[in-house]
C-alpha atoms as a printed R data frame, in Angstrom:
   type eleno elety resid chain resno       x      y      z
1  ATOM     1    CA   UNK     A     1 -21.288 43.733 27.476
2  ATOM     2    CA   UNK     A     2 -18.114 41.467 27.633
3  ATOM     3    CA   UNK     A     3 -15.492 41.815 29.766
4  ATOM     4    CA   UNK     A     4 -11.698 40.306 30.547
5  ATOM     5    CA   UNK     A     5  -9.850 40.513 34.118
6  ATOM     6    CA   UNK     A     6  -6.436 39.247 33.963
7  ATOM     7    CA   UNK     A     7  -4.634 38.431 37.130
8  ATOM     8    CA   UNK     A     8  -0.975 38.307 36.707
9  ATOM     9    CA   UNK     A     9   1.799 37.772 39.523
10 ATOM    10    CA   UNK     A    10   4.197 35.103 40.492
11 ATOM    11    CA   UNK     A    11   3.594 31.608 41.827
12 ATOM    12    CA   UNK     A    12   1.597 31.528 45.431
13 ATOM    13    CA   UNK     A    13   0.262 34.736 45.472
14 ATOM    14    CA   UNK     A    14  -3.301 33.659 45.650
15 ATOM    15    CA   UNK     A    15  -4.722 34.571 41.865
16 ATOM    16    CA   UNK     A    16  -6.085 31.075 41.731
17 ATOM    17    CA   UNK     A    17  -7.743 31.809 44.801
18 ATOM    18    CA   UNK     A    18  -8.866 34.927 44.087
19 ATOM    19    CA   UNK     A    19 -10.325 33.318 40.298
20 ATOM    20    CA   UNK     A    20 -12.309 30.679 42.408
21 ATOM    21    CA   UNK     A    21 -14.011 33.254 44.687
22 ATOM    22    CA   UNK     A    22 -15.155 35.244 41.709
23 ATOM    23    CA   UNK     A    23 -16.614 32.045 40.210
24 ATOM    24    CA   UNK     A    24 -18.346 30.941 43.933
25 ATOM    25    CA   UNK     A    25 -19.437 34.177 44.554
26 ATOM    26    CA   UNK     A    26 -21.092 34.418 40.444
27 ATOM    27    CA   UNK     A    27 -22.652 31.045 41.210
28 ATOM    28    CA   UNK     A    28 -24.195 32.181 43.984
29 ATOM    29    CA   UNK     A    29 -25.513 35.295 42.188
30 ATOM    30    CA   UNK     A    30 -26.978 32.349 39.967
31 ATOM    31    CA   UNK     A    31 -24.546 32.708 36.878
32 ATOM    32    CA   UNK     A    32 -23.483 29.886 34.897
33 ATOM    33    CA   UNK     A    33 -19.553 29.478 35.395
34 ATOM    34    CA   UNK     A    34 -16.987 26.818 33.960
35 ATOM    35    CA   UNK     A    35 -13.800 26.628 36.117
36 ATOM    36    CA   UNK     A    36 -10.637 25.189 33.465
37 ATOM    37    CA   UNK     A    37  -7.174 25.422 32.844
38 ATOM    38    CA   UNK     A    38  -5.601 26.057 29.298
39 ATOM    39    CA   UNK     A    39  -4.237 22.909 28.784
40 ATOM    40    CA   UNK     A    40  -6.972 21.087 29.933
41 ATOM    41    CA   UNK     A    41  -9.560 23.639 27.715
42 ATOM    42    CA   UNK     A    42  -7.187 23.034 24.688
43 ATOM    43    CA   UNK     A    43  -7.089 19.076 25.025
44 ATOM    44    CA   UNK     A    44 -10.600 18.946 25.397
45 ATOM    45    CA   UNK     A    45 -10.905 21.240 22.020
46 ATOM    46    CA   UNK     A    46  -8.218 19.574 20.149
47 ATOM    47    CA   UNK     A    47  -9.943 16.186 21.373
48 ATOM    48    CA   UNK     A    48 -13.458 17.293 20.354
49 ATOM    49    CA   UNK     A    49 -11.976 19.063 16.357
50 ATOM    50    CA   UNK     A    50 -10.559 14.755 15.579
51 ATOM    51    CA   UNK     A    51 -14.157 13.747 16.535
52 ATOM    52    CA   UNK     A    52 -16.219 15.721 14.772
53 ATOM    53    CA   UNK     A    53 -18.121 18.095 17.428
54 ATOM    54    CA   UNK     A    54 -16.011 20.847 18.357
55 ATOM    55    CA   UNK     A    55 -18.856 23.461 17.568
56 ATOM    56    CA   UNK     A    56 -20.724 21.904 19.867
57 ATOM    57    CA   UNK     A    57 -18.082 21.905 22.546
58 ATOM    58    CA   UNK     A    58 -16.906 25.457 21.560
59 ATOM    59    CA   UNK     A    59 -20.625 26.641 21.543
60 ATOM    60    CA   UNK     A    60 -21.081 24.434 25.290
61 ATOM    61    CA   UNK     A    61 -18.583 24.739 27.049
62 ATOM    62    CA   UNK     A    62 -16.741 27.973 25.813
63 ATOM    63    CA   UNK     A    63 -19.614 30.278 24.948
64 ATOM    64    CA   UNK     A    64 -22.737 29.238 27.045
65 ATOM    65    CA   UNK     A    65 -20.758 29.896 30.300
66 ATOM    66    CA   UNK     A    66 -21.901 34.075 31.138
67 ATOM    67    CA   UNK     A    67 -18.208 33.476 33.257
68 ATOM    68    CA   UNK     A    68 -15.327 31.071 31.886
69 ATOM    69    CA   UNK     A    69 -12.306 31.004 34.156
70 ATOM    70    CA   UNK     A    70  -8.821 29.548 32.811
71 ATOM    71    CA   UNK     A    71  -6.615 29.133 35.319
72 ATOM    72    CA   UNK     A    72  -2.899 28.411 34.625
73 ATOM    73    CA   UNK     A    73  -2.366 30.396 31.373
């Protein structure tokens, strides 16, 4: 079963914070995490699509993660 948790709120009220507790406290629980932000997720895809192997980086680093957190939407 999938599931989303958006945290919304202004600047310096903690939701990066919050985002990288979930993740520590999933690692610990021994789940497979990947910390990003969008524009660093979307450079890495857009870099990956002119070289030929963004199916493997989709399928890697999007998909393979049981918990992907983008930070800075």
């Amino acid at each position: 079963r999938n599931e989303n948790i958006v945290l919304l709120g202004p600047s310096g009220v903690g939701k990066t914070h919050l985002a990288i507790a979930m993740g520590y406290e999933a690692v610990r629980a021994g789940i497979k995490v990947r910390f990003t932000t969008a524009a660093d997720l979307l450079l890495q895809l857009s870099t990956e699509q002119r070289q030929g192997r963004y199916k493997t980086t989709l399928q890697r680093g999007v998909m393979a993660p049981r918990l992907l957190i983008i930070d800075e939407i």
